[in-house]
C-alpha positions in Angstrom: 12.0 214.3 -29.8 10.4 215.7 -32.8 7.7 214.3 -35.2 9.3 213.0 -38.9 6.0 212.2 -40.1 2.2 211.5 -39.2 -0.9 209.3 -41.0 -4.4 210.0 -40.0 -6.0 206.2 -40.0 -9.8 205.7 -40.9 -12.6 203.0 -39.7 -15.7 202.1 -41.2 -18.4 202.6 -39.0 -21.6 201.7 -40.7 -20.3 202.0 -43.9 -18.5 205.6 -43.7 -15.1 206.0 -42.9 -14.3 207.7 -39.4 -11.2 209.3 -38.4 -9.7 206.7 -35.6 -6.4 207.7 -34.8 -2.9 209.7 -35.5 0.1 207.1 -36.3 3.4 209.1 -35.6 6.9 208.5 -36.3 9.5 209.7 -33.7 13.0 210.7 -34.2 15.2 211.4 -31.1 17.0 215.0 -31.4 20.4 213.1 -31.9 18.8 211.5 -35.0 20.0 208.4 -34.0 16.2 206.5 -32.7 13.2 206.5 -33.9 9.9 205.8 -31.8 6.2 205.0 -33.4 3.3 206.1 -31.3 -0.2 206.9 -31.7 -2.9 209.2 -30.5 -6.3 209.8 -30.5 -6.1 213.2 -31.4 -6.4 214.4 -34.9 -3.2 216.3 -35.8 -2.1 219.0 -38.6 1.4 220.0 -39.2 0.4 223.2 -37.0 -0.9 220.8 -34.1 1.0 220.8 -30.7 0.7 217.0 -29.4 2.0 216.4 -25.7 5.0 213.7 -27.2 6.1 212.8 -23.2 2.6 211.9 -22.7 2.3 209.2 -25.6 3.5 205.6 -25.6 6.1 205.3 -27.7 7.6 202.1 -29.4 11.3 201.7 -30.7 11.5 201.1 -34.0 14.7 198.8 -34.7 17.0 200.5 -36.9 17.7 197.8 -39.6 14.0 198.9 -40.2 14.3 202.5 -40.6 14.7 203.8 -44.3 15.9 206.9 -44.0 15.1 209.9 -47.1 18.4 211.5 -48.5 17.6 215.3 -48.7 
């Protein structure tokens, strides 16, 4: 699996904004599934997150837009 894209996600704790969690989006090496998980370890593009270690929730495929490149 590799990692199509990621969103940090903030809370407001005391009126600042906290970093929370990573949201990820999944894609199956076949191309063919895509998985949304989360973690609570803050990621950058250089990152190396443990994928078999995170819960991972199939995203239906009518739901998937996918980007022409």
């Amino acid at each position: 699996m590799e990692i199509c894209e990621r969103a940090e996600a903030f809370i407001e704790v005391g009126g600042e904004l906290v970093f929370d969690h990573t949201k990820l989006i999944l894609r199956r090496q076949d191309g063919d599934e895509y998985f949304y998980a989360r973690t609570k370890q803050r990621t950058s593009p250089f990152s190396t997150v443990d994928i078999g270690g995170l819960e991972k929730t199939k995203i239906p495929t009518e739901d998937v837009a996918t980007r022409e490149k």
